[in-house]
PyMOL Python script that loads the backbone (N, CA, C, O; Angstrom):
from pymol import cmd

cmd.read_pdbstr("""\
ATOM      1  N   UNK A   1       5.620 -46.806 -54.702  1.00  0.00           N
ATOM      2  CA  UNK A   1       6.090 -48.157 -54.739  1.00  0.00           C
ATOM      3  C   UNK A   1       4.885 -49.056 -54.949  1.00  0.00           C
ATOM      4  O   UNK A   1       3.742 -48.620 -54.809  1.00  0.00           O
ATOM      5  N   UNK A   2       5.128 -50.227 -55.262  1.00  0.00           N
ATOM      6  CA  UNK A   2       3.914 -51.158 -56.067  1.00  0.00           C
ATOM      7  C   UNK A   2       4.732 -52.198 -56.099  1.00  0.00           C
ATOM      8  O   UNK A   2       5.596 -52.377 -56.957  1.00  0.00           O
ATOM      9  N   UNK A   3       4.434 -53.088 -54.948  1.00  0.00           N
ATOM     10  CA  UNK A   3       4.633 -54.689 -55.430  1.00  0.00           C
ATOM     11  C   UNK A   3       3.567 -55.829 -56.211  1.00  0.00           C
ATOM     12  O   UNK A   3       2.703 -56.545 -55.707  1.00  0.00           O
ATOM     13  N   UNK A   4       3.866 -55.730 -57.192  1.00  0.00           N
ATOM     14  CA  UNK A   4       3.234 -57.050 -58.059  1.00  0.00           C
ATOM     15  C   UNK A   4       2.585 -58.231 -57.246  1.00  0.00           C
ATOM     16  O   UNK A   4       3.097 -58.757 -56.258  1.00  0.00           O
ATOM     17  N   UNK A   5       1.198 -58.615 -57.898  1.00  0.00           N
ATOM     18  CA  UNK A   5       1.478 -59.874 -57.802  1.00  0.00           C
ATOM     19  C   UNK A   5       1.703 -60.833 -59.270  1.00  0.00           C
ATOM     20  O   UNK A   5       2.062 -60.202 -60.264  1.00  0.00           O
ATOM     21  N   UNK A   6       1.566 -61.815 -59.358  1.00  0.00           N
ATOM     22  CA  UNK A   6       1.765 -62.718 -60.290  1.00  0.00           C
ATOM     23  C   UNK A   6       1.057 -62.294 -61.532  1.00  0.00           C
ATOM     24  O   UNK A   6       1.509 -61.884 -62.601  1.00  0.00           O
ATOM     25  N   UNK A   7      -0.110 -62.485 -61.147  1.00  0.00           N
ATOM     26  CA  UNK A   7      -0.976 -62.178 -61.949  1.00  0.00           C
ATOM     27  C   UNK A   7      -1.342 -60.670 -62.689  1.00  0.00           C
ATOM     28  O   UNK A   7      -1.862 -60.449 -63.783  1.00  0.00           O
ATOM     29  N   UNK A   8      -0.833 -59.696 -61.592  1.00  0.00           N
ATOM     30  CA  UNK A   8      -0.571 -58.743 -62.339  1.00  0.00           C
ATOM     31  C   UNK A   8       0.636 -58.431 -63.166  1.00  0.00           C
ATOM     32  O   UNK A   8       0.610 -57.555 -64.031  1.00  0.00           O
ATOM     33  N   UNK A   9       1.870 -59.269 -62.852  1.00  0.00           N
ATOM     34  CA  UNK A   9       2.837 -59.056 -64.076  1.00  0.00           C
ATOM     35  C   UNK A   9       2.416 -59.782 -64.981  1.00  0.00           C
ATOM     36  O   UNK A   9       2.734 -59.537 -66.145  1.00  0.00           O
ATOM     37  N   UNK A  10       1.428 -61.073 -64.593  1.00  0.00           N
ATOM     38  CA  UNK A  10       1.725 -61.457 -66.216  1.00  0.00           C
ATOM     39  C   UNK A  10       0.668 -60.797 -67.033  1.00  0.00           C
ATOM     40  O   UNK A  10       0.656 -60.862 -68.262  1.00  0.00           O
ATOM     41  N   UNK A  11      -0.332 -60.078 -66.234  1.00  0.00           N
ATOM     42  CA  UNK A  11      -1.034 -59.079 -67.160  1.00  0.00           C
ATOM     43  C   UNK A  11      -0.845 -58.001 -68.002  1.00  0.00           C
ATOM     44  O   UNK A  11      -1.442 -57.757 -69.051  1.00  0.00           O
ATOM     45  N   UNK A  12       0.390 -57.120 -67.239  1.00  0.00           N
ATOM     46  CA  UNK A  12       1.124 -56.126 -67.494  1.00  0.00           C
ATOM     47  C   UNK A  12       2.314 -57.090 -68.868  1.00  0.00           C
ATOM     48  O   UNK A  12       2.243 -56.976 -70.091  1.00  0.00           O
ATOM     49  N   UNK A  13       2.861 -57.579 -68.410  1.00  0.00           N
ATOM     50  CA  UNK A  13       3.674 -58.229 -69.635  1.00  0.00           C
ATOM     51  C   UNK A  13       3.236 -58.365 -70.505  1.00  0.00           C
ATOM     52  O   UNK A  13       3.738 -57.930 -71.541  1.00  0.00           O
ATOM     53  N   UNK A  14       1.430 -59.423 -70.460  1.00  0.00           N
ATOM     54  CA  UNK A  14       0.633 -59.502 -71.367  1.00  0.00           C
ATOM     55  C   UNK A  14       0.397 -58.236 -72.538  1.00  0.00           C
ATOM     56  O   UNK A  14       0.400 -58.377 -73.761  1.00  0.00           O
ATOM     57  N   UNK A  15       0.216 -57.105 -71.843  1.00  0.00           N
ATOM     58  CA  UNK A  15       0.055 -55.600 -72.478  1.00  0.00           C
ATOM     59  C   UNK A  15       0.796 -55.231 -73.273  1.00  0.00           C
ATOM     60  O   UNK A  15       0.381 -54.417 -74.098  1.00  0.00           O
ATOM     61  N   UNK A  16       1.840 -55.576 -73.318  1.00  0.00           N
ATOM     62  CA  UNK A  16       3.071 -54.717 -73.354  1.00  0.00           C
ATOM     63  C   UNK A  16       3.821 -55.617 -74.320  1.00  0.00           C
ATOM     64  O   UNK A  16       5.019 -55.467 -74.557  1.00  0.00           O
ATOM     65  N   UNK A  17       2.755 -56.935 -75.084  1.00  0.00           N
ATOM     66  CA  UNK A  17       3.200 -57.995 -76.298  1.00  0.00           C
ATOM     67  C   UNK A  17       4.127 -59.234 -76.328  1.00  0.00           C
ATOM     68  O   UNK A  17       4.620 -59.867 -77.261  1.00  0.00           O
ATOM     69  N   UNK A  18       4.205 -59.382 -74.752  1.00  0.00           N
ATOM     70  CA  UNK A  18       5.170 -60.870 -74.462  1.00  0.00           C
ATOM     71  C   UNK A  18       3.998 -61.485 -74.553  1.00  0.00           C
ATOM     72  O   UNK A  18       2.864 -61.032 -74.395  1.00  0.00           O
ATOM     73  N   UNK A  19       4.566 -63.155 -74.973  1.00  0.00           N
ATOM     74  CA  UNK A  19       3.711 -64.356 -74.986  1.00  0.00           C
ATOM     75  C   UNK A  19       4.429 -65.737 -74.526  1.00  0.00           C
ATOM     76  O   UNK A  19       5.626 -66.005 -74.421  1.00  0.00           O
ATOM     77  N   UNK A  20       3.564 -66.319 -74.349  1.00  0.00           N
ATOM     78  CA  UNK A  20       4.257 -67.218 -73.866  1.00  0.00           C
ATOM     79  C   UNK A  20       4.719 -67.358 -72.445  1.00  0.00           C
ATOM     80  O   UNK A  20       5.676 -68.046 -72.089  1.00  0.00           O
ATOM     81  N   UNK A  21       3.884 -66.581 -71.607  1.00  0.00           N
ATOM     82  CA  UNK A  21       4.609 -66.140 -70.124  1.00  0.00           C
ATOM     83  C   UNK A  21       4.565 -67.125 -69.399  1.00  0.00           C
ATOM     84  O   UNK A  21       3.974 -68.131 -69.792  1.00  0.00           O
ATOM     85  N   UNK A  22       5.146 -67.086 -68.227  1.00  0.00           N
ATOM     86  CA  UNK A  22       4.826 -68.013 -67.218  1.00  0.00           C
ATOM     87  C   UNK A  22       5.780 -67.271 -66.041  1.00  0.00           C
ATOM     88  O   UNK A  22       6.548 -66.452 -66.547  1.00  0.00           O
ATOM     89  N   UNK A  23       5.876 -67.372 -64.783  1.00  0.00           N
ATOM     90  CA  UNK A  23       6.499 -66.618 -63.695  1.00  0.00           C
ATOM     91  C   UNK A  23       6.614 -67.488 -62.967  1.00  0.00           C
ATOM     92  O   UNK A  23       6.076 -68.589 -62.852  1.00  0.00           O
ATOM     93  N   UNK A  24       7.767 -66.665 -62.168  1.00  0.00           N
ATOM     94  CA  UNK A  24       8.834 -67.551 -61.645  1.00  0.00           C
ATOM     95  C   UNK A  24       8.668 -66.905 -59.967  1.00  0.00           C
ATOM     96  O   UNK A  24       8.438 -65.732 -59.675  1.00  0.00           O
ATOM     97  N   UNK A  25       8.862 -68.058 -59.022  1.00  0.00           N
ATOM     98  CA  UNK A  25       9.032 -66.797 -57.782  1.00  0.00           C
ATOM     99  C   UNK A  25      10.667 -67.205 -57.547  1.00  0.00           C
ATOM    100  O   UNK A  25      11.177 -68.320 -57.658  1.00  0.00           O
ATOM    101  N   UNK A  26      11.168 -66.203 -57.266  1.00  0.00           N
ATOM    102  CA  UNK A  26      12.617 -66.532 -57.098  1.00  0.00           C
ATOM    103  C   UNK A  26      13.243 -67.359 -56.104  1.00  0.00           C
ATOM    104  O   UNK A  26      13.833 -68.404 -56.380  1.00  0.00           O
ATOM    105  N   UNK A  27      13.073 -66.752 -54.605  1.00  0.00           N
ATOM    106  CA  UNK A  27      12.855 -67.208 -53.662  1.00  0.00           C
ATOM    107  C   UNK A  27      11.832 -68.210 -53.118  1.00  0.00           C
ATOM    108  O   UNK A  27      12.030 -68.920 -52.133  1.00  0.00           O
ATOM    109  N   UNK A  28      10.727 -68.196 -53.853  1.00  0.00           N
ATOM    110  CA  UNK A  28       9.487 -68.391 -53.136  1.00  0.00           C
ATOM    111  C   UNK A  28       9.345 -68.253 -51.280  1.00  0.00           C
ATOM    112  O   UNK A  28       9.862 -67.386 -50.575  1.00  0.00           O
ATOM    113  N   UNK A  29       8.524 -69.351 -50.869  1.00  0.00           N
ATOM    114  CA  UNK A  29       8.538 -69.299 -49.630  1.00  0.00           C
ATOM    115  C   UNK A  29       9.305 -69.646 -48.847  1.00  0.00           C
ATOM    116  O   UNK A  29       9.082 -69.567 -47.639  1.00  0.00           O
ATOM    117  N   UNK A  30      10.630 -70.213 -49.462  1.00  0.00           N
ATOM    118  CA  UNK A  30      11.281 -70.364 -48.536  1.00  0.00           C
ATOM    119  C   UNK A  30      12.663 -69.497 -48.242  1.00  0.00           C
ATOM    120  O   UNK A  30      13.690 -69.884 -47.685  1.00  0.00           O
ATOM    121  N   UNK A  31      12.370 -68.277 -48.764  1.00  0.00           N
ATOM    122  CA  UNK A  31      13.643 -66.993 -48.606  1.00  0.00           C
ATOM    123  C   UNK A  31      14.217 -66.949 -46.783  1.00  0.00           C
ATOM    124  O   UNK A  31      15.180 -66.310 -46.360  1.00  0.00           O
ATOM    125  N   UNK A  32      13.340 -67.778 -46.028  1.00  0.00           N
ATOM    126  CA  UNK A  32      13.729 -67.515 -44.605  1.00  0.00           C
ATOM    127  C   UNK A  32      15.094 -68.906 -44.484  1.00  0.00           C
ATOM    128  O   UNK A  32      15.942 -68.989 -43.595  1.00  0.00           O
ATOM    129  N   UNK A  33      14.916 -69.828 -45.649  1.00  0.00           N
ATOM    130  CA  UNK A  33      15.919 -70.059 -45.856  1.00  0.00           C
ATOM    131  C   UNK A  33      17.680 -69.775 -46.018  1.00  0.00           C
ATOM    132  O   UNK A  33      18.711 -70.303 -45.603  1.00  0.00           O
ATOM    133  N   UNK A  34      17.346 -68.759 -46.770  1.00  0.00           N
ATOM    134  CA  UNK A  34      18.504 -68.375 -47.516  1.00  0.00           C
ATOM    135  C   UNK A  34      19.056 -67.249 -46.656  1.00  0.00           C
ATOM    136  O   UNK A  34      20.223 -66.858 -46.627  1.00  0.00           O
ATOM    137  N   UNK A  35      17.985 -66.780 -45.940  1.00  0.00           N
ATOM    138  CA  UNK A  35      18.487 -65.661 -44.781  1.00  0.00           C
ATOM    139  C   UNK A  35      19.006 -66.685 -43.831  1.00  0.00           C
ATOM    140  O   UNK A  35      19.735 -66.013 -43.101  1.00  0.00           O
ATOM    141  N   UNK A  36      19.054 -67.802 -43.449  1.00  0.00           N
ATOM    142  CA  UNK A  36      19.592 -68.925 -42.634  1.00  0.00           C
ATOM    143  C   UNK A  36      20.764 -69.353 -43.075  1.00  0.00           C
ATOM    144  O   UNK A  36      21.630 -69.610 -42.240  1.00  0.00           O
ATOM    145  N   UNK A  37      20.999 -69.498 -44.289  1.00  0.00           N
ATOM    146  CA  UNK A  37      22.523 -70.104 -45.059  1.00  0.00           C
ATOM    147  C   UNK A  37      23.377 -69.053 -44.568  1.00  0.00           C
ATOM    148  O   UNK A  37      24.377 -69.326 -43.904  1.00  0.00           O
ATOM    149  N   UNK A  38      22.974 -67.581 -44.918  1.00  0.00           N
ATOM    150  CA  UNK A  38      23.929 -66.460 -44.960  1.00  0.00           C
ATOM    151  C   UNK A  38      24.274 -66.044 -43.419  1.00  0.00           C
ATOM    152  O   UNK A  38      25.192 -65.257 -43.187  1.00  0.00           O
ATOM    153  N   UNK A  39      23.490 -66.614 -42.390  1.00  0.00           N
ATOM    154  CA  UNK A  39      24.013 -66.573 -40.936  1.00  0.00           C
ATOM    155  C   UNK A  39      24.825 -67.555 -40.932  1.00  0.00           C
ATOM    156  O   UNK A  39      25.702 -67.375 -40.088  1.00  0.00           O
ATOM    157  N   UNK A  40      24.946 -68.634 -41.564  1.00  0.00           N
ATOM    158  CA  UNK A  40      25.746 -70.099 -41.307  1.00  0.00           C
ATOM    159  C   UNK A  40      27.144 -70.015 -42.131  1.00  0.00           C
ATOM    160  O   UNK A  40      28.141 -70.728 -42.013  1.00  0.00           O
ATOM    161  N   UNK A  41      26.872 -68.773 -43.118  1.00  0.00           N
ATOM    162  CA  UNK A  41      28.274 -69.072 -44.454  1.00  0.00           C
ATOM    163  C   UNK A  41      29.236 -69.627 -43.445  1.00  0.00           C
ATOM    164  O   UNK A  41      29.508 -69.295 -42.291  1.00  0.00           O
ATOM    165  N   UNK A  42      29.745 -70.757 -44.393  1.00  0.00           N
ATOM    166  CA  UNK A  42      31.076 -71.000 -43.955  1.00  0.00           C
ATOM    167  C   UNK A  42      30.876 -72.392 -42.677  1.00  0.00           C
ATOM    168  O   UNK A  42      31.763 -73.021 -42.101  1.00  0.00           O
ATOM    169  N   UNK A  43      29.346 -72.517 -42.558  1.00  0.00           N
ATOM    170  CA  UNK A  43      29.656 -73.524 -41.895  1.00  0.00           C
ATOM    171  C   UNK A  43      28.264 -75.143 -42.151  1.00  0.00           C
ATOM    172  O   UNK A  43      27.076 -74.971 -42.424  1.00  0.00           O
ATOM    173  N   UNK A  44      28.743 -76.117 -42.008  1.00  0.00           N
ATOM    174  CA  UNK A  44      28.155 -77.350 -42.746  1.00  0.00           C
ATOM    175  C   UNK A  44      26.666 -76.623 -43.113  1.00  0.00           C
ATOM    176  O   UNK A  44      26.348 -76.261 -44.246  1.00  0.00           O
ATOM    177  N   UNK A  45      25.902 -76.503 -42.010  1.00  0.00           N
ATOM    178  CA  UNK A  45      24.414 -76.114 -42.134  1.00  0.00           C
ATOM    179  C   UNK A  45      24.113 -75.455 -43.165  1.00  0.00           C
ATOM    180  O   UNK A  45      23.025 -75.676 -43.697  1.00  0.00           O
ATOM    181  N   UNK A  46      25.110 -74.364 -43.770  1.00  0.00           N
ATOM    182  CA  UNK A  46      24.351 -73.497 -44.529  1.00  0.00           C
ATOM    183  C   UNK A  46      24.543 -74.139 -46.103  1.00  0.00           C
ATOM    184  O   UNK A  46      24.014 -73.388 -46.922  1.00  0.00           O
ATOM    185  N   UNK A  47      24.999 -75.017 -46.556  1.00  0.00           N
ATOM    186  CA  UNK A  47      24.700 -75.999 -47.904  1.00  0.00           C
ATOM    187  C   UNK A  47      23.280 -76.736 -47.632  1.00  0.00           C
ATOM    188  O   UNK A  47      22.440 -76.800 -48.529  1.00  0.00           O
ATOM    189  N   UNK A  48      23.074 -77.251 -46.433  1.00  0.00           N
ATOM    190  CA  UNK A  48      21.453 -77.840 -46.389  1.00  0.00           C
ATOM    191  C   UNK A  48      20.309 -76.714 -46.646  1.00  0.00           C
ATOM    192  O   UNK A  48      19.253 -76.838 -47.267  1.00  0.00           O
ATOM    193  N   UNK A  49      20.821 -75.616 -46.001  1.00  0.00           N
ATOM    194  CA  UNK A  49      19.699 -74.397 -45.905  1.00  0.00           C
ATOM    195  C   UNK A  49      19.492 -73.851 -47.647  1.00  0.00           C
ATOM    196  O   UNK A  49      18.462 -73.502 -48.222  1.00  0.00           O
ATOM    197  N   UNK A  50      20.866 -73.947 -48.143  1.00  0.00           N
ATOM    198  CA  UNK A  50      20.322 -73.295 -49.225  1.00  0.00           C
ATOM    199  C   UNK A  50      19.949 -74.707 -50.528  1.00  0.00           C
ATOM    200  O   UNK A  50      19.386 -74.430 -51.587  1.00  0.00           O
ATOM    201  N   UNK A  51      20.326 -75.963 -50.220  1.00  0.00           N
ATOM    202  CA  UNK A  51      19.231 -76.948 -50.780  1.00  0.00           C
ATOM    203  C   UNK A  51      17.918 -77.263 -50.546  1.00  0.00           C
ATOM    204  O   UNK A  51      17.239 -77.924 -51.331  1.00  0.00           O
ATOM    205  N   UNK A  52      17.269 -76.522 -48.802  1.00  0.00           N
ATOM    206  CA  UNK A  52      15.998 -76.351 -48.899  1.00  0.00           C
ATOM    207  C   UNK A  52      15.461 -75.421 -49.623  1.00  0.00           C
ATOM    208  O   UNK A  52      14.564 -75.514 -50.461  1.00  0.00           O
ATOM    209  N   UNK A  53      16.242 -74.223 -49.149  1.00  0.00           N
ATOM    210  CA  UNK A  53      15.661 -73.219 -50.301  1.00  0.00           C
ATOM    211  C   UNK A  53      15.119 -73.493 -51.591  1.00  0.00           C
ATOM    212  O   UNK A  53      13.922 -73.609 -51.855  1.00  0.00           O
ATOM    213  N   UNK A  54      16.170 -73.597 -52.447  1.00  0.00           N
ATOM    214  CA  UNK A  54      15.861 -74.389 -53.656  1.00  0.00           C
ATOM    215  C   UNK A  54      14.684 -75.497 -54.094  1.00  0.00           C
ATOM    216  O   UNK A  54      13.957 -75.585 -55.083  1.00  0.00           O
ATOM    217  N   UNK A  55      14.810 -76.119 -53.157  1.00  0.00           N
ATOM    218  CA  UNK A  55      13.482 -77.430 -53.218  1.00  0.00           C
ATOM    219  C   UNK A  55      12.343 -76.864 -52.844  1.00  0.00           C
ATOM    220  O   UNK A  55      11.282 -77.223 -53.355  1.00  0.00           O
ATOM    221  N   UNK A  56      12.398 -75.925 -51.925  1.00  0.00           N
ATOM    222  CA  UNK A  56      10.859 -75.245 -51.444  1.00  0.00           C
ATOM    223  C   UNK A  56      10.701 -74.194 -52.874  1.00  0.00           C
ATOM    224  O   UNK A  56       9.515 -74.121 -53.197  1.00  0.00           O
ATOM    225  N   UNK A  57      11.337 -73.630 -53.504  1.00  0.00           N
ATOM    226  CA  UNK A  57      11.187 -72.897 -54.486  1.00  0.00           C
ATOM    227  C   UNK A  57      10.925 -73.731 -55.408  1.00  0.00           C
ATOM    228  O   UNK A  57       9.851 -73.442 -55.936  1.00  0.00           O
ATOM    229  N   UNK A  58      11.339 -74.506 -55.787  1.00  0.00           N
ATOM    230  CA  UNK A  58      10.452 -75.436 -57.072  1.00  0.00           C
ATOM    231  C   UNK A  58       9.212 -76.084 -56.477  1.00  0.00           C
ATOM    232  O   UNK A  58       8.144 -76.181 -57.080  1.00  0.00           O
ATOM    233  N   UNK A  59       9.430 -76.492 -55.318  1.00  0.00           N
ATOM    234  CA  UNK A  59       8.149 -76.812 -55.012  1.00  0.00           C
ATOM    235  C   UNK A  59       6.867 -75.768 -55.170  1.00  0.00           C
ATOM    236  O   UNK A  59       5.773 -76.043 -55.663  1.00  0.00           O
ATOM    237  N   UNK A  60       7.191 -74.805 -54.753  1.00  0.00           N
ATOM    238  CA  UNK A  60       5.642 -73.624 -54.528  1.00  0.00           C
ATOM    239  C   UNK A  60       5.953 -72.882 -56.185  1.00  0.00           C
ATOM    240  O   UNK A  60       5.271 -71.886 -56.426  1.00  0.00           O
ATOM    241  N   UNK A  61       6.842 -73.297 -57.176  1.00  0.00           N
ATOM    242  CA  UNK A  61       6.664 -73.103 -58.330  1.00  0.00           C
ATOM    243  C   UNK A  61       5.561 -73.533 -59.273  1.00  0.00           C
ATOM    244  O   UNK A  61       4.989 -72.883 -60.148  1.00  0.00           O
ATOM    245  N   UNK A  62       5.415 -74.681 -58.915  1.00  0.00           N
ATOM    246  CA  UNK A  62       4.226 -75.506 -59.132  1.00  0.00           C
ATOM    247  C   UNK A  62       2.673 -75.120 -58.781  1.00  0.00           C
ATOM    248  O   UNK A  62       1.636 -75.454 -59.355  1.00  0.00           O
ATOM    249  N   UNK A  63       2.826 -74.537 -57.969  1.00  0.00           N
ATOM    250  CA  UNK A  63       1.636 -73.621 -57.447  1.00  0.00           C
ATOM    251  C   UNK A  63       1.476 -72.476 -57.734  1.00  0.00           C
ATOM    252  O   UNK A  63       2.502 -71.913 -57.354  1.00  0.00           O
ATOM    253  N   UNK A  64       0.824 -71.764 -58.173  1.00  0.00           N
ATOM    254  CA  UNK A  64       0.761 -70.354 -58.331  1.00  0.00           C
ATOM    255  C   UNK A  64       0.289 -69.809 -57.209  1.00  0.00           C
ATOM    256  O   UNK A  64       0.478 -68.593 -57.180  1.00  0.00           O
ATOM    257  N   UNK A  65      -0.356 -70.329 -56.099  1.00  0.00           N
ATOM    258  CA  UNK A  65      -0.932 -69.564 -55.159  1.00  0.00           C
ATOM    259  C   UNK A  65       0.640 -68.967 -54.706  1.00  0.00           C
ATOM    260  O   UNK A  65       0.792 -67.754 -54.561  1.00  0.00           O
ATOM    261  N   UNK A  66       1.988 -70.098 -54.463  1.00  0.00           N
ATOM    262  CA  UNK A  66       3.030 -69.370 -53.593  1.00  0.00           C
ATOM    263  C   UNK A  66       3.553 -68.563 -54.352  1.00  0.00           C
ATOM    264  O   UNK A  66       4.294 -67.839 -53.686  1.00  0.00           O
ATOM    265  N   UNK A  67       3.567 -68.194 -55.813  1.00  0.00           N
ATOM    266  CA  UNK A  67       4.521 -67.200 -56.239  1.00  0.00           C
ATOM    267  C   UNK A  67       4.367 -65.775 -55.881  1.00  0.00           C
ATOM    268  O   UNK A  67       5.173 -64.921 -56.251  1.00  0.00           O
ATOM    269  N   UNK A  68       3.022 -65.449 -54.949  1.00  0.00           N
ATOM    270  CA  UNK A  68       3.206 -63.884 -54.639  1.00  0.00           C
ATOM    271  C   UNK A  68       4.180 -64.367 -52.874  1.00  0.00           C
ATOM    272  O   UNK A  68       4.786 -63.446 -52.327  1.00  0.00           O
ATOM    273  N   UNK A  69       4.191 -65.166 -52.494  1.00  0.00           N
ATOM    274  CA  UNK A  69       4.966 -65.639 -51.948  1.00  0.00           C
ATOM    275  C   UNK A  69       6.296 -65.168 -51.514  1.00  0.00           C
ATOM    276  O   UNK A  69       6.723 -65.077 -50.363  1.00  0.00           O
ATOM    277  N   UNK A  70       6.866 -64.889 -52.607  1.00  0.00           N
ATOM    278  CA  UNK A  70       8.290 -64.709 -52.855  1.00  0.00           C
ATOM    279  C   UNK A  70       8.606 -62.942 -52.745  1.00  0.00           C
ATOM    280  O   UNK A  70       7.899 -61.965 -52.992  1.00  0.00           O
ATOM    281  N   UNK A  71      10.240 -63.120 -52.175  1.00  0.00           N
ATOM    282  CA  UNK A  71      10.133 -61.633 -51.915  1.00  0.00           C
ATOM    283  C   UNK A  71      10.210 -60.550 -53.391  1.00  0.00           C
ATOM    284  O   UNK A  71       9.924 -59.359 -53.511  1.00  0.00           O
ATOM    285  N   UNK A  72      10.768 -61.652 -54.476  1.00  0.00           N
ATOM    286  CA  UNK A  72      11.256 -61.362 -55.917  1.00  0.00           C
ATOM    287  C   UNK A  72      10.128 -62.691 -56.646  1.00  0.00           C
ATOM    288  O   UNK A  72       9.764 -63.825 -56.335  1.00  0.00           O
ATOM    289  N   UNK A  73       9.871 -61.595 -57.900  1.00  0.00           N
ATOM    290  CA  UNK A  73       8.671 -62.632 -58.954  1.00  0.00           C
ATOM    291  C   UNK A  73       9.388 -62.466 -60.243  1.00  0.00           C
ATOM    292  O   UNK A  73       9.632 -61.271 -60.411  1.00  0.00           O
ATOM    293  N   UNK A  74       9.822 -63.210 -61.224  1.00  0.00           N
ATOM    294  CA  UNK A  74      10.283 -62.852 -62.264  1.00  0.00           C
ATOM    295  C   UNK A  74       9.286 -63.360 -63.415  1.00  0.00           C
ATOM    296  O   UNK A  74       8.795 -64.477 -63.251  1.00  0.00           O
ATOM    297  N   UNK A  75       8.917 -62.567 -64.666  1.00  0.00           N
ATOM    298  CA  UNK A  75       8.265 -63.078 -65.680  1.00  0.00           C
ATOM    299  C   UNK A  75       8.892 -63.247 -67.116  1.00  0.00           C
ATOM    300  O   UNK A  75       9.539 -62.407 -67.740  1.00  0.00           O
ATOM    301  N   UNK A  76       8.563 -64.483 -67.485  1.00  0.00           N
ATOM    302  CA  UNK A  76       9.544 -64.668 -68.857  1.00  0.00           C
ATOM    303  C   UNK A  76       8.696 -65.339 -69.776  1.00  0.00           C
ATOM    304  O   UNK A  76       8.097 -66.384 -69.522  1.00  0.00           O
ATOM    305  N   UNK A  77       8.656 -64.683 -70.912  1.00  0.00           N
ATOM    306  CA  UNK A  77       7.962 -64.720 -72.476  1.00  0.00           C
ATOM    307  C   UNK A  77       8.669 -64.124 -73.458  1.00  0.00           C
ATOM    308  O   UNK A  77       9.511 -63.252 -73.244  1.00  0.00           O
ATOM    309  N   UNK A  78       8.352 -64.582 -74.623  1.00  0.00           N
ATOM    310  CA  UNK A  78       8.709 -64.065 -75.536  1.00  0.00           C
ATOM    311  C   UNK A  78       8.185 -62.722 -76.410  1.00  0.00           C
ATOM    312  O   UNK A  78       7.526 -61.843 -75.854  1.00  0.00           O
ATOM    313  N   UNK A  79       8.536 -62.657 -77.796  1.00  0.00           N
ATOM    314  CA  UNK A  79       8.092 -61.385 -78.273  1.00  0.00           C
ATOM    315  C   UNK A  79       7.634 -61.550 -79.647  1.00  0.00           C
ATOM    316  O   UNK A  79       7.201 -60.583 -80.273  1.00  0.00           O
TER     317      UNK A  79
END
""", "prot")
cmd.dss("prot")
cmd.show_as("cartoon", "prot")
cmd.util.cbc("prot")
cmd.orient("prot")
């Protein structure tokens, strides 16, 4: 097993003839979020939890330090 970081997918992608990359953290740092919505389904709290989520994920998108961050990294370029 081998978890990535950022920089190594976009190196590995790099290799392998995508361009144009840039990476995504899915979750980022705030996945303790979304593990919070899914205790709440079904009740008011868990629509706020998963709009923090979201906002903390674009937020540390902006950063590359948070995308190893995330429990999931996605990389997208072209060919």
């Amino acid at each position: 097993m081998h978890f990535h970081t950022a920089a190594e997918l976009i190196q590995e992608a790099g290799e392998a003839g995508l361009a144009g990359l840039h990476v995504h953290g899915i979750e980022g740092p705030g996945w303790a979020y979304v593990v919070a919505a899914g205790r709440c389904a079904g009740q008011e709290e868990a629509g706020a939890f998963v709009a923090d989520a979201i906002a903390t994920a674009r937020l540390a998108d902006e950063h590359g330090v948070f995308q190893d961050a995330s429990a999931h990294i996605l990389v997208v370029g072209s060919v």
